[in-house]
N, C-alpha and C positions, 0 to 999 in steps of 0.2 A: 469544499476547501479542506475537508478533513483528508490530510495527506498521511495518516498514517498508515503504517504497513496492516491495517487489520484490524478488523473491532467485532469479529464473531463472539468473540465471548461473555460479550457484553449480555447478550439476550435482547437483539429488538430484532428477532427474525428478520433482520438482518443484523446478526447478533453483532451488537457494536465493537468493543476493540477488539477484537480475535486474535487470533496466532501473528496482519499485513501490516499483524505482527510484521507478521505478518502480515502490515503492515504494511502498521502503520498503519498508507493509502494512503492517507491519506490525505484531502485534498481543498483547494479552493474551486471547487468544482463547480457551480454551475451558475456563474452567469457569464450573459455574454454579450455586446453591444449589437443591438439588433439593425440600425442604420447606417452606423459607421465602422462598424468592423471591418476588419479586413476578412478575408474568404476563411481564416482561421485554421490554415492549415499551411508548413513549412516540406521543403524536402526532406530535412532529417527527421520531421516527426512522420514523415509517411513512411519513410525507410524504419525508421524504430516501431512501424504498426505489425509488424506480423514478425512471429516468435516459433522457432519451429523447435518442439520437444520431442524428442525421443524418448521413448522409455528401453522401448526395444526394439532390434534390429527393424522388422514391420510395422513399429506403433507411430504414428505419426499426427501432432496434433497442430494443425494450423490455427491462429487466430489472426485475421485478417477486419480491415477496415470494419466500421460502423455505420450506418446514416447518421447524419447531427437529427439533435431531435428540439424539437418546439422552444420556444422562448416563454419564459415568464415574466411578468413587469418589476419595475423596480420598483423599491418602495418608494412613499410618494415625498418623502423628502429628498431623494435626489432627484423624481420626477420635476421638480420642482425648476432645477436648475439646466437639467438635459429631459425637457421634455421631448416623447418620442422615440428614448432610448427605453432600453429593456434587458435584461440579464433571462440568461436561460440555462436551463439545467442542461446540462449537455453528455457528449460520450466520452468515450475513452479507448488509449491505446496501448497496442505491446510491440513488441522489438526485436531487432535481429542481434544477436547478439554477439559481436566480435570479441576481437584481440583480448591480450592477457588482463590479469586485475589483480590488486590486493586486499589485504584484510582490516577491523573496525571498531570501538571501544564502547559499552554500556552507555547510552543520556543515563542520566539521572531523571526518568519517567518511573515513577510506579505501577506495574501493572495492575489491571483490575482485579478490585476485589473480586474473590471465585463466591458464586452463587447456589455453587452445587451441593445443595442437600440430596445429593445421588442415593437413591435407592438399593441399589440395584444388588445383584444375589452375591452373596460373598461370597469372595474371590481367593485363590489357594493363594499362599506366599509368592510375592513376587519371584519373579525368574532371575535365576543367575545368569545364563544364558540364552542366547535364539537372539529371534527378531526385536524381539520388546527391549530389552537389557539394549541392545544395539542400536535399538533408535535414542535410548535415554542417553546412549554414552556415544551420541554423535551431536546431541544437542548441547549435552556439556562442553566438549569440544569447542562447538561454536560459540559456547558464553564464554569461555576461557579465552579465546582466541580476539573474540570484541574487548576483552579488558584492553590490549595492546594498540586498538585504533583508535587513536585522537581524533580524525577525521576521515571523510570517503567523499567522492563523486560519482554519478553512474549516469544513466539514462533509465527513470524510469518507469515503468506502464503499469495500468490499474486496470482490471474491470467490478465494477460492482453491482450488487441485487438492492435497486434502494425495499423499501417498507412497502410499496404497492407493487412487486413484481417485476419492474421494470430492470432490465441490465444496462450500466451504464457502463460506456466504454468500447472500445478502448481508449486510453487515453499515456498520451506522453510527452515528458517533463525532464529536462536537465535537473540534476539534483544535488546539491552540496550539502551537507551538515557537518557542524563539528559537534561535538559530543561533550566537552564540557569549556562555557554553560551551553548549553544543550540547544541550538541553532541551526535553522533549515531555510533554503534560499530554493523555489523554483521558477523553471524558467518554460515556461508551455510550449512545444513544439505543435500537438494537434489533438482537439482543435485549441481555441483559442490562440491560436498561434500569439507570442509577443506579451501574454499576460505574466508576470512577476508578481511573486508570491515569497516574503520573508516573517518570520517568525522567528525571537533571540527569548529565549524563558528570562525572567525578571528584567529586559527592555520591552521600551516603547508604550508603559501602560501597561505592559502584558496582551498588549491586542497584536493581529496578525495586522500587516502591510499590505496590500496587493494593489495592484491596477491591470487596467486592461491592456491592451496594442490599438496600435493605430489612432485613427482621429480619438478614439472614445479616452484616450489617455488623456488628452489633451484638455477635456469638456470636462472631464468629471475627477482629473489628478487621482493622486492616492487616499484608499480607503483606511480607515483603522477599521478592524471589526474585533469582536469577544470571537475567539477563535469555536466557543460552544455554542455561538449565536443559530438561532434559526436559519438567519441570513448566509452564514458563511459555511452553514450545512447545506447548502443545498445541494441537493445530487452527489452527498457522498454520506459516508459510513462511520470515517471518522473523522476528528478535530488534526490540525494540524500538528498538535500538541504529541498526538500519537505516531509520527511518521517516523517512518527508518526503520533499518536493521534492529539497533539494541531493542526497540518494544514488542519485533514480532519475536527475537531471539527469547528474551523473557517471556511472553505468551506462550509460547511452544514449550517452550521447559517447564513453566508450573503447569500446564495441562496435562501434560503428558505424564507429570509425575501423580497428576491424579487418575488421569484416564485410562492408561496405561495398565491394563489388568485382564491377565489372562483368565479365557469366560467371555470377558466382555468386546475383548476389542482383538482384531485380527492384524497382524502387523507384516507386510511387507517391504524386504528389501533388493533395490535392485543398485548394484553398482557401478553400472557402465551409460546410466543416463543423459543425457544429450539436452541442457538451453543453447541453444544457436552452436556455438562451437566449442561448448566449456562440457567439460566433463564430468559428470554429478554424481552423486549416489542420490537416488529418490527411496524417502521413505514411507509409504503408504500406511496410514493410519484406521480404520474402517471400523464401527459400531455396526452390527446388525441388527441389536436391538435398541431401541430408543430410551436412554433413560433421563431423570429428570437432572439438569446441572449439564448434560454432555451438548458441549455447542455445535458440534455439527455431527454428520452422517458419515463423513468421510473427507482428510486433507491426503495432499498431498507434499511432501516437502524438498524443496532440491539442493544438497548443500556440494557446493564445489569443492573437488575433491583437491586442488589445490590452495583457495583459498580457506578452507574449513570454515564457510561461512553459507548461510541461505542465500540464494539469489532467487528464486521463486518458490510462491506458496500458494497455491490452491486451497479452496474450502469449498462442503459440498453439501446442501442443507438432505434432510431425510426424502425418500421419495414421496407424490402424493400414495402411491397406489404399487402394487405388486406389478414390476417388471416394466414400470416407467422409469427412465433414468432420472440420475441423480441433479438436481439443478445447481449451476454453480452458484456459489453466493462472493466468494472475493476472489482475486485473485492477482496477483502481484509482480512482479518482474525486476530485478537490479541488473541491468544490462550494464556492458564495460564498468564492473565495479573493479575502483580502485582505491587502497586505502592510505592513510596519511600521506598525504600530497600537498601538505603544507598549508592549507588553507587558516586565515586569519581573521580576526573582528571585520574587518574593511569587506573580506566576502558575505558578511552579513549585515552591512548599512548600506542603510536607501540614501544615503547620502555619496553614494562609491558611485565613481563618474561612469561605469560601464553602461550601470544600470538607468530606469527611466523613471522612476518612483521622482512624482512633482507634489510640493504641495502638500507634503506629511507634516 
């Protein structure tokens, strides 16, 4: 469930709130009605499953579909009531990514506190210029640029590395948030097709909403959960709490402004990058040595060159070994992002007739 953009920098090798922030992710991720589900996958979420990035004219990266993977039981007090059913940790998707978009406003989330008692060999004065100066002052950019959006919609995909290895994902979700108070609405395309997931900071208890699709809606109504429950972590990275834009745009930016040191870190940019048919500058970020505090081995970050905002982020844990490639750990997607488009309280109550949240 933890939908936020990102929780690398948390440190739980799968370093919890990262840059998905980068975020965010995060998700109501993994369970799923084992009996009465429907097959948990729609057209638009198979169309929003595969993302084609460009970096450069010959670079091409597809992510394409996943197997679902195994179910886990529910706990046994709603065994209780829908015995037979079961939740499962399940995957995730990413997107094609169309037509135009606009820009998005800070939540009020705190980011994580930084844990870095970084070591590491000191480092000359920062640069005035090159690649490093140039990635700090495209991330400012985009915090500057989020002050101005009240709200966004997009479509959009997650893959994640839980704590045993496993990638989960891809996965894909209609998305709304407003940003202040700080509220996130999704709506699962694949799998889970039909599951609704709302979260409003200081409503509801403070717990997340969800429910599933299909009959299982029906049996079991709407869930409240602690959005930092065991339960509503499963199969993801982060808490709902961390999802969206503003938390990976603040992740990216105080990391950077620590990690960011020439010596230490190699900084690529490339400015004619390609998510689906939006045009990016990607900034490649890269550690080649490991020091303590730095949360990954290497991100990647894509901010569009019209909206001046991220629409995807990669992270990329250390190798095990000399000339094994790098494995990914999150990675993010805001497909058709569009920003203040009016959205209002009423898009974030489960009491709004669109939606199927019974029994909250």
């Amino acid at each position: 469930m933890s939908l936020a953009g990102i929780s690398g920098w948390r440190r739980r090798f799968a370093f919890p709130a990262a840059l998905g922030l980068l975020a965010p992710a995060y998700f109501l991720g993994a369970y799923d009605w084992e009996d009465l589900r429907s097959d948990g996958r729609s057209l638009e979420g198979t169309q929003a499953a595969s993302v084609l990035v460009v970096d450069e004219p010959a670079s091409y990266v597809l992510i394409s579909n996943i197997p679902k993977q195994p179910c886990d039981p529910l706990p046994s007090s709603i065994q209780s009531f829908a015995s037979g059913l079961s939740f499962a940790s399940k995957p995730e998707t990413a997107p094609q990514v169309p037509g135009p978009v606009t820009a998005t406003a800070t939540p009020d989330i705190e980011p994580d506190p930084l844990t870095a008692s970084a070591t590491p060999v000191a480092a000359p004065e920062a640069e005035t210029s090159g690649p490093i100066e140039e990635a700090r002052k495209l991330i400012a950019d985009c915090r500057e640029t989020f002050k101005s959006v009240n709200d966004y919609t997009c479509t959009f995909t997650k893959r994640e590395r839980m704590d045993d290895g496993t990638l989960v994902g891809p996965q894909a979700m209609q998305m709304k948030v407003l940003t202040r108070p700080f509220s996130v609405y999704f709506k699962f395309l694949q799998p889970f097709a039909g599951r609704e997931v709302i979260w409003v900071a200081g409503s509801n208890d403070s717990k997340v909403l969800v429910h599933e699709g299909g009959m299982a809606r029906l049996i079991a109504g709407t869930l409240k959960l602690d959005p930092t429950s065991s339960f509503a972590m499963k199969g993801c990275r982060h808490p709902v709490t961390e999802a969206g834009l503003g938390y990976l745009i603040e992740q990216v930016s105080t990391r950077w402004e620590i990690e960011l040191k020439p010596g230490e870190t190699e900084v690529n940019v490339t400015h004619d990058s390609r998510v689906g048919n939006r045009v990016c500058t990607m900034i490649e970020s890269r550690h080649p040595v490991k020091y303590e505090g730095y949360a990954y081995h290497k991100i990647k970050l894509y901010v569009d060159n019209e909206l001046h905002l991220p629409i995807r982020f990669e992270a990329y844990a250390w190798p095990q070994e000399e000339g094994v490639p790098a494995e990914l750990i999150e990675e993010y997607t805001y497909v058709n992002l569009a920003t203040n488009t009016g959205l209002e309280s009423n898009d974030f109550d489960p009491a709004n007739t669109t939606y199927g949240f019974t029994r909250y």
